[in-house]
C-alpha positions as CSV (number, residue, x, y, z in Angstrom):
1,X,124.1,94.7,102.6
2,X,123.4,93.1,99.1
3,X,120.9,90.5,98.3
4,X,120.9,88.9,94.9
5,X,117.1,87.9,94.0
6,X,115.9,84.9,92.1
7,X,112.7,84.7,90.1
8,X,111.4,88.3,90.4
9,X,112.1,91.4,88.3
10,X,114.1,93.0,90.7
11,X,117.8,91.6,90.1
12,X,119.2,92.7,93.7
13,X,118.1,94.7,96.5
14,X,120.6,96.6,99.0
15,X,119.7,97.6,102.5
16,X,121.1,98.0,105.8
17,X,119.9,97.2,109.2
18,X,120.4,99.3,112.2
19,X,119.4,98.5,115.5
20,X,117.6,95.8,114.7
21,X,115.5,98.4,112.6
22,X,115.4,97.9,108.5
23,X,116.8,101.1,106.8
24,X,117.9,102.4,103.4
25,X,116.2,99.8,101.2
26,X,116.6,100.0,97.2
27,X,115.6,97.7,94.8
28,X,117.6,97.3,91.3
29,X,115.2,96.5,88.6
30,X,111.3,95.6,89.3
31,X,108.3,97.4,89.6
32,X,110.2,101.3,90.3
33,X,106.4,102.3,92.2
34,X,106.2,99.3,94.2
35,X,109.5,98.8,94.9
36,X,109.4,102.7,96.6
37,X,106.6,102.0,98.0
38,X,107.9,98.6,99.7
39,X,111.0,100.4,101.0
40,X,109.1,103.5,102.4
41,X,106.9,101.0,104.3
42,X,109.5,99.4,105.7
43,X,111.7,101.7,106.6
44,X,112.2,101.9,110.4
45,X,110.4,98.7,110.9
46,X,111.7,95.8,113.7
47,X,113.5,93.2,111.1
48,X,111.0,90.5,112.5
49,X,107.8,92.5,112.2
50,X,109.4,93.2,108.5
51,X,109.9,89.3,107.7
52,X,106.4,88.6,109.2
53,X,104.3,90.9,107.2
54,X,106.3,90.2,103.6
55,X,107.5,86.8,103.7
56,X,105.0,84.3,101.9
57,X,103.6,87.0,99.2
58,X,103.2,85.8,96.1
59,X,103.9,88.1,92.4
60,X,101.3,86.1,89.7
61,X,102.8,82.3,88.9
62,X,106.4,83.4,90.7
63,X,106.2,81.7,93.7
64,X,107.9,84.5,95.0
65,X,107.9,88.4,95.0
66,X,110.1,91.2,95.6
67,X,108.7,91.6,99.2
68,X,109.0,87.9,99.9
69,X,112.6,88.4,98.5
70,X,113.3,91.3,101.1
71,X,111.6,88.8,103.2
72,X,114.4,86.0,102.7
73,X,117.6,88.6,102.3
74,X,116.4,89.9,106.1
75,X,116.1,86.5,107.2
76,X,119.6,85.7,105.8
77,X,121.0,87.9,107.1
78,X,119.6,87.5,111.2
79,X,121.6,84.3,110.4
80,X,124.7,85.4,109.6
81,X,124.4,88.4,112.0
C-alpha cells in the first residue's frame, strides 16, 4: 500500500499489512535514521497497537510527523479494508 504524506519530509510511505500485523514499511524522503528506525519498530506490530503508540506525535511546529502519518495511512486503510 501507498500513502501520500502531507506536512512532513517524508513525501510517501509504502507498507503492507498482513494478518492484521504491519510489515515492510519504507519511507520516501524524511529523516533516512528515524524513518529505519520507525519501520524496524513497527514491524510485526498488531495495526492497532501501531496507530496507538504513533498517532498524535508531533515533528517541531508540524502538527504532524512521519509516525503520526504512518499513524493516519494505517488508520486509512482499516477503513477501506
Amino acid at each position: 500500500m501507498t500513502f501520500q504524506t502531507k506536512g512532513v519530509c517524508a513525501q510517501q510511505i509504502d507498507y503492507n499489512i498482513i494478518d492484521g500485523k504491519v510489515t515492510d514499511v519504507h519511507f520516501l524522503g524524511g529523516c533516512n535514521g528515524n524513518t529505519q528506525g520507525i519501520s524496524r519498530l513497527i514491524e510485526g506490530m498488531e495495526v492497532h497497537d501501531a496507530i496507538s503508540r504513533l498517532e498524535g506525535i508531533q515533528c517541531g511546529y508540524r502538527g504532524t510527523s512521519c509516525p503520526d502519518q504512518l499513524a493516519k495511512a494505517l488508520k486509512q486503510s482499516l477503513t477501506e479494508a
